[in-house]
C-alpha positions as CSV (number, residue, x, y, z in Angstrom):
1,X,0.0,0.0,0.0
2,X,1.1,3.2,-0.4
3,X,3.2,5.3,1.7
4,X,1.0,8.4,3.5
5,X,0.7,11.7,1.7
6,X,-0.5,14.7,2.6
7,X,-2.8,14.8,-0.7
8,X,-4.0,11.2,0.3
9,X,-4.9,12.1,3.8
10,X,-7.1,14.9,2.3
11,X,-9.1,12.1,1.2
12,X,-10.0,10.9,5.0
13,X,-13.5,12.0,5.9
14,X,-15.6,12.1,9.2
15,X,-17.4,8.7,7.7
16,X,-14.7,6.7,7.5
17,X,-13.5,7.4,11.2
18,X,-16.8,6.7,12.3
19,X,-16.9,3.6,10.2
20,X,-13.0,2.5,11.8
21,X,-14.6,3.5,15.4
22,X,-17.8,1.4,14.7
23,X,-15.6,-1.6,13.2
24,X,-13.4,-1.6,16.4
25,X,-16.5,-2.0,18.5
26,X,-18.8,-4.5,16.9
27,X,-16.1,-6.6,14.5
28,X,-17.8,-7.2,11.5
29,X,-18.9,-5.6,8.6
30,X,-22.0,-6.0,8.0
31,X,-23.0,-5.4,11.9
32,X,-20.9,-2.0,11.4
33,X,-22.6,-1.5,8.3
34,X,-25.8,-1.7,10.1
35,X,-24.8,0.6,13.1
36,X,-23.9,3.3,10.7
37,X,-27.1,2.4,7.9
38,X,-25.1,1.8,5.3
39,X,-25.2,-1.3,2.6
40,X,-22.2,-3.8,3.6
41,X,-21.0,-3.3,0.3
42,X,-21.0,0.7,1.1
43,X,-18.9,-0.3,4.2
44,X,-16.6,-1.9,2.6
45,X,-15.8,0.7,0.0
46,X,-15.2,3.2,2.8
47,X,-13.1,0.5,4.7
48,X,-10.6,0.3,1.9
49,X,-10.8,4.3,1.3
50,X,-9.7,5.0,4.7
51,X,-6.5,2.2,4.6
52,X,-5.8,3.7,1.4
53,X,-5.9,7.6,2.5
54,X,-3.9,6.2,5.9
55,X,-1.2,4.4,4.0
56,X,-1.7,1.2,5.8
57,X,-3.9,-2.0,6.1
58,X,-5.8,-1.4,10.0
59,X,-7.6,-4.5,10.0
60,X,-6.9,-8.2,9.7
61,X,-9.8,-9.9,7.8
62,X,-11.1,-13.6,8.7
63,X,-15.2,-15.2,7.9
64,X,-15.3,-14.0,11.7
65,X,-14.9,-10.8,11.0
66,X,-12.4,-8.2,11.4
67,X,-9.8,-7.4,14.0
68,X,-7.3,-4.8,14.1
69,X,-3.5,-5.4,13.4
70,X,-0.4,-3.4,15.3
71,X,-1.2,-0.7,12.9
72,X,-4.9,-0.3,13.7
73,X,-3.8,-0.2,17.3
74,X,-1.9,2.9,17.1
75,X,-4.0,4.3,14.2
76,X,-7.8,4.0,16.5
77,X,-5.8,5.8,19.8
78,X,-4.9,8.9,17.1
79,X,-8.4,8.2,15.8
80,X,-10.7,8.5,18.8
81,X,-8.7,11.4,20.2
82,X,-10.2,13.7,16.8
83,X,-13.6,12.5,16.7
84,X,-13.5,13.3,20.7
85,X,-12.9,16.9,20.0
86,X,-15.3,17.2,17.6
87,X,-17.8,15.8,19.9
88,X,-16.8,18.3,22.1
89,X,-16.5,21.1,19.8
90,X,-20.2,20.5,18.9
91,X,-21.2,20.5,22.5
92,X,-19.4,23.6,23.3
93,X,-21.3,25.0,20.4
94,X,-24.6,23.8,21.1
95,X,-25.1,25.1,25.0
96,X,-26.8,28.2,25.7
97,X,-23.7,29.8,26.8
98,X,-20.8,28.5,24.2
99,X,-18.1,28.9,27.7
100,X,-15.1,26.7,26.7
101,X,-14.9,23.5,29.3
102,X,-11.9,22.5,30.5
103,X,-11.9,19.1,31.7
104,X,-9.4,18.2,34.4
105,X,-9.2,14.2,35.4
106,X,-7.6,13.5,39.0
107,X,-7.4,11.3,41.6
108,X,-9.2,12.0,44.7
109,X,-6.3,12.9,46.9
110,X,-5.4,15.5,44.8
111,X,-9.0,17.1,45.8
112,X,-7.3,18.0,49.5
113,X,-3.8,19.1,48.0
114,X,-2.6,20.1,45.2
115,X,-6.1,21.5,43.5
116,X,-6.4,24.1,46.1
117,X,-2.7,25.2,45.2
118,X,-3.6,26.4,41.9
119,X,-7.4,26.4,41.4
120,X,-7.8,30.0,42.6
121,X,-5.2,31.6,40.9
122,X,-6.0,29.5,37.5
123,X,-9.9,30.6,37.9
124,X,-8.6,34.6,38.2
125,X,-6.9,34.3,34.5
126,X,-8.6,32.0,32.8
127,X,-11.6,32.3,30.5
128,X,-13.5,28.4,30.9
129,X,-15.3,26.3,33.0
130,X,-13.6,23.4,35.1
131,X,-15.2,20.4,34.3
132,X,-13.5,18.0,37.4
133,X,-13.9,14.6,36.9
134,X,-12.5,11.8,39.5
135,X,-11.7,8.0,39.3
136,X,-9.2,5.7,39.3
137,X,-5.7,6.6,36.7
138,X,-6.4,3.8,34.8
139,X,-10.1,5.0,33.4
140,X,-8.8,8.5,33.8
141,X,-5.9,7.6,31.7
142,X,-8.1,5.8,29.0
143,X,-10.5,9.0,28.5
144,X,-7.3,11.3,28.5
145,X,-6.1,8.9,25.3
146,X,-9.7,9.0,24.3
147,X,-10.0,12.8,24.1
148,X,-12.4,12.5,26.8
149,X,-10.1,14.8,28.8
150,X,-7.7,17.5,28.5
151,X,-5.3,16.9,31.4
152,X,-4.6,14.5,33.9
153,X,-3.5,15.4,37.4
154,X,-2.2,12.3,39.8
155,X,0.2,9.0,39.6
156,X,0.4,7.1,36.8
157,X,1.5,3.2,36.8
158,X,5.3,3.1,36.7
159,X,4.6,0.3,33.7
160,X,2.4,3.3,31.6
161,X,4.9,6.1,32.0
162,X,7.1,5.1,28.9
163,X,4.2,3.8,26.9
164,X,2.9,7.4,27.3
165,X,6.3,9.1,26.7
166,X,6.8,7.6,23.8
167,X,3.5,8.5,22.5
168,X,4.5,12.3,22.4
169,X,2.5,13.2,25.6
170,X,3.4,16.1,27.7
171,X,4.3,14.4,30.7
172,X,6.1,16.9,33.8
173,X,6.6,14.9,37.7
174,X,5.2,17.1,40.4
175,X,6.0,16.1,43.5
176,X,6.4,13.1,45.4
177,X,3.2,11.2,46.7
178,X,4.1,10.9,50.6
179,X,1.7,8.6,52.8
180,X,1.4,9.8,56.0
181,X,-0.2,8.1,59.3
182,X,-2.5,10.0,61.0
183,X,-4.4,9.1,64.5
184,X,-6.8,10.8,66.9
185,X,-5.0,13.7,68.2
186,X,-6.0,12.2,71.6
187,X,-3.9,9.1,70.6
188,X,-1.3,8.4,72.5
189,X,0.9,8.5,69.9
190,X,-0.2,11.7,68.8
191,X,2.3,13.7,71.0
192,X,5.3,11.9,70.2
193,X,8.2,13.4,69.0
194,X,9.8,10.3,67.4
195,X,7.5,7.2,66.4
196,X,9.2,3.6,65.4
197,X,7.3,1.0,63.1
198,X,8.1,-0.8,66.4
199,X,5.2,1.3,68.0
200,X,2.9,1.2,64.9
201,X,2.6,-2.4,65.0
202,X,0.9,-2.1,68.4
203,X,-1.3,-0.4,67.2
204,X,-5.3,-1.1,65.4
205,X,-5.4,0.0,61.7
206,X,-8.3,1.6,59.5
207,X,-7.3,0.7,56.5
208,X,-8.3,0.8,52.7
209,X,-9.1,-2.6,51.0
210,X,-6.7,-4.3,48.9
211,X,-4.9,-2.8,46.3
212,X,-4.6,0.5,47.9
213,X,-1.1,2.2,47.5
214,X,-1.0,4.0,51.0
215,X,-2.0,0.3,52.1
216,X,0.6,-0.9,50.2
217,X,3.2,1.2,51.4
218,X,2.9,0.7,55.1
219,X,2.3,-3.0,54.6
220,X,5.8,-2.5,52.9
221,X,7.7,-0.8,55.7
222,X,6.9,-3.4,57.8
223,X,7.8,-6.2,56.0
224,X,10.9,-4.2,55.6
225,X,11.7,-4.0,59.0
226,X,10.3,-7.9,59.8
227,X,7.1,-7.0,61.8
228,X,4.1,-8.8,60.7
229,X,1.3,-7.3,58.9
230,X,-0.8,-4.4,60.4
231,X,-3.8,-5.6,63.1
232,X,-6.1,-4.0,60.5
233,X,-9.7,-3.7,62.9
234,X,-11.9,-2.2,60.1
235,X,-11.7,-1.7,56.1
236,X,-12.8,0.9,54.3
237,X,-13.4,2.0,50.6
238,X,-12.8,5.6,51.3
239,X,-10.6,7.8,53.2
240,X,-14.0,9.6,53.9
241,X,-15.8,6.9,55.2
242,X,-12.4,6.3,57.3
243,X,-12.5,9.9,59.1
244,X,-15.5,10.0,61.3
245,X,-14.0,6.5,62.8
246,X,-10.6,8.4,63.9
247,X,-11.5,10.8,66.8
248,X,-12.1,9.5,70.1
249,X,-10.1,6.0,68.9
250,X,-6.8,4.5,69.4
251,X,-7.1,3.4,65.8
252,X,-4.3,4.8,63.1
253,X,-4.9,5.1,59.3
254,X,-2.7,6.1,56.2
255,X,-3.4,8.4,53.4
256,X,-1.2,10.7,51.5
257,X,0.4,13.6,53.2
258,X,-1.8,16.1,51.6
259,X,-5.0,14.8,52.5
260,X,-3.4,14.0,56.2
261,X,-2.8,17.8,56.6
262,X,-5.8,18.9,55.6
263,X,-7.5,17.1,58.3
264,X,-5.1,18.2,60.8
265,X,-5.8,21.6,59.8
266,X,-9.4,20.8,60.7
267,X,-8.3,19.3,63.9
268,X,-10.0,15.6,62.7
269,X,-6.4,14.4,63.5
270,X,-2.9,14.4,64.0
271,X,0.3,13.4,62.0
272,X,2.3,10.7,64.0
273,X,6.2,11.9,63.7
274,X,7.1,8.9,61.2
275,X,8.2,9.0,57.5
276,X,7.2,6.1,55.7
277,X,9.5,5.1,52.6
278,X,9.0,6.7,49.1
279,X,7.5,3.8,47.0
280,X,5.6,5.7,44.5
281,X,6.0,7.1,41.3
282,X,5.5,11.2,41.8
283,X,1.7,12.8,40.8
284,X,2.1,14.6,37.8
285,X,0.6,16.6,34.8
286,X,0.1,14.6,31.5
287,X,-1.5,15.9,28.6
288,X,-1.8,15.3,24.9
289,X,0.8,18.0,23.3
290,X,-2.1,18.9,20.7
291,X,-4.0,19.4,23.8
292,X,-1.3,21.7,25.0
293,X,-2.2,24.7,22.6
294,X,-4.9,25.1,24.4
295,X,-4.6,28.9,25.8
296,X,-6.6,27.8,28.8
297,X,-4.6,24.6,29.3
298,X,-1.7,27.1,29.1
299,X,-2.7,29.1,31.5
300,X,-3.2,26.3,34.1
301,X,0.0,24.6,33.2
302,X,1.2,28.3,34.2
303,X,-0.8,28.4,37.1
304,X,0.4,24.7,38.5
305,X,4.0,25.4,37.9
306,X,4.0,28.7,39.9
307,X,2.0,27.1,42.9
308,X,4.9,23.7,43.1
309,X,8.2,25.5,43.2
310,X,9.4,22.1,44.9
311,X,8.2,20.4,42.2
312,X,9.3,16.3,42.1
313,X,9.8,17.0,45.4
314,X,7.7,16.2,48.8
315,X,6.5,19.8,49.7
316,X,7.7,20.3,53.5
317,X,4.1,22.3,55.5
318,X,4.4,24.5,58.4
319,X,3.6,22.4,61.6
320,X,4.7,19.2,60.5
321,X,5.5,17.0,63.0
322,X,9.7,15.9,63.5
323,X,9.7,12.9,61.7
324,X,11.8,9.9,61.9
325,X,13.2,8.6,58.2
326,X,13.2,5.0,58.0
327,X,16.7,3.7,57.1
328,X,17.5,1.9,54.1
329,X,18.6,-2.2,55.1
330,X,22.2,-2.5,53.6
331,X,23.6,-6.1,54.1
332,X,26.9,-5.6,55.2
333,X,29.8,-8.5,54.4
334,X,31.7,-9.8,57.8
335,X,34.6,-8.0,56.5
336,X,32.7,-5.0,56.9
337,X,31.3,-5.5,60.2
338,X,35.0,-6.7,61.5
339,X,36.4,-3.7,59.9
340,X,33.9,-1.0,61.3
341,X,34.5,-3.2,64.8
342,X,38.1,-2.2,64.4
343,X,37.7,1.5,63.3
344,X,35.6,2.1,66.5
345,X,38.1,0.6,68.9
346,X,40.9,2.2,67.1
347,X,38.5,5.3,67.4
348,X,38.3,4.7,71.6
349,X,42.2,4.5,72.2
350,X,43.9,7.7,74.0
């Protein structure tokens, strides 16, 4: 087939990416052909019109229908993303008041932390409506690739940061997500200035089910250090349903930093003086680049970057408690613990 050409690509029309779209979702021909109310035959002309505009066969044909080949793949992501902004662009243009919507995917700690950095100052400059959408990265992730969204604020898989890289999305770390433990601020941990995992594991746990990364980091830290498991007492799906179980309780709970502060800042809780390790990949800003001519997407990029000056970074807060970092386990050789035996004797002598 021939190689792609600007004069050939001329040739691509609405219809055949609607066609492509509809042959990705039902698999055959002539059910496509039916979705769309065309003859079969009328399908398949357009079919073979769009490979040959494109440059490249999308589909592999069997009597089971069609399926899409490596090509296809990467053709359908490019695909969906510019029939969903011209979904959008008819929307904007059909409301009563045509206000461009900006819609801004993020995870729900980001809702106590980061958001309220930059939301006020964004809202002062900008000229759209937020459209704030939450859920979990990988459906937020999916629209984003699906044109569904404009930016993405939060952690992204370590496995799907490449992928996206080498995509050609905009893709800028912005700080580190910490998990902090937070108690009662009666809790008689609460007004320690130094807590041990050695204490911690004493202690009851709220937790978040399975599959939870603040539940998956403290599990880690004390596997780490050789405790057992936390003595979780209740399970939660939400950090909200976990709040109103905290005061008056000797139970602990993790969550990132942000949202931890927050509540300390309503007085819900307290920060227990311990630093869990850094297992996660940092919460960031990832957008399409087309996406990123957007003036308004601009000006929030502008807006984000002035409110994290400690960007890739865990952002220190005023009234934090002293924290104890947990050390990194370094298997030394008997060499090495002979010689450092040696050194401190030596060390000791008048």
């Amino acid at each position: 087939m021939d190689r792609l050409s600007p004069s050939a690509l001329n040739q691509l029309r609405i219809r055949h990416l609607r066609l492509i779209e509809a042959l990705v979702d039902v698999g055959s021909l002539h059910k496509a052909s039916r979705a769309l109310h065309v003859s079969q035959p009328a399908a398949s002309a357009m079919l073979q019109e769009a490979e040959s505009a494109l440059g490249v066969v999308l589909f592999d044909r069997s009597r089971r229908g069609v399926v899409l080949n490596e090509r296809g793949i990467i053709a359908v992501s490019r695909l969906k993303t510019v029939l969903g902004e011209l979904g959008m662009l008819a929307k904007d243009l059909r409301s009563a008041e045509p206000t461009p919507v900006l819609r801004i995917g993020t995870l729900p700690h980001a809702f106590f932390g980061v958001l309220q950095r930059f939301l006020s100052s964004f809202r002062s400059a900008a000229k759209c409506r937020i459209d704030l959408i939450d859920g979990s990265a990988a459906d937020l992730l999916t629209r984003l690739q699906q044109n569904e969204l404009d930016c993405f604020i939060g952690r992204m898989p370590a496995a799907r940061i490449d992928d996206f890289r080498h995509r050609g999305y905009f893709y800028q770390p912005l700080y580190d997500l910490e998990i902090a433990v937070l108690g009662a601020r009666s809790h008689p941990l609460a007004g320690k200035r130094r807590v041990t995992l050695q204490d911690l594991s004493k202690c009851g746990w709220i937790l978040p089910r399975e599959g939870s990364n603040s539940r998956y980091v403290l599990a880690a830290a004390f596997a780490g250090a050789g405790l057992e498991p936390p003595r979780i007492e209740i399970e939660t799906s939400s950090f909200a349903f976990t709040l109103p179980l905290l005061p008056g309780s000797n139970y602990l709970t993790v969550a990132p930093r942000d949202a931890c502060m927050n509540q300390q800042r309503l007085g819900v809780g307290r920060i227990l003086a311990i630093r869990l390790p850094q297992l996660l990949t940092p919460v960031a800003f990832v957008a399409q680049r087309s996406s990123m001519l957007n003036p308004n997407l601009q000006v929030l990029w502008q807006a984000i970057q002035a409110a994290m000056p400690y960007s890739g970074k865990s952002e220190p807060a005023a009234g934090e408690p002293v924290v104890q970092e947990l050390p990194v386990a370094v298997e030394e050789s008997p060499n090495h613990r002979n010689s450092s035996r040696h050194e401190n004797r030596r060390k000791k002598q008048p």
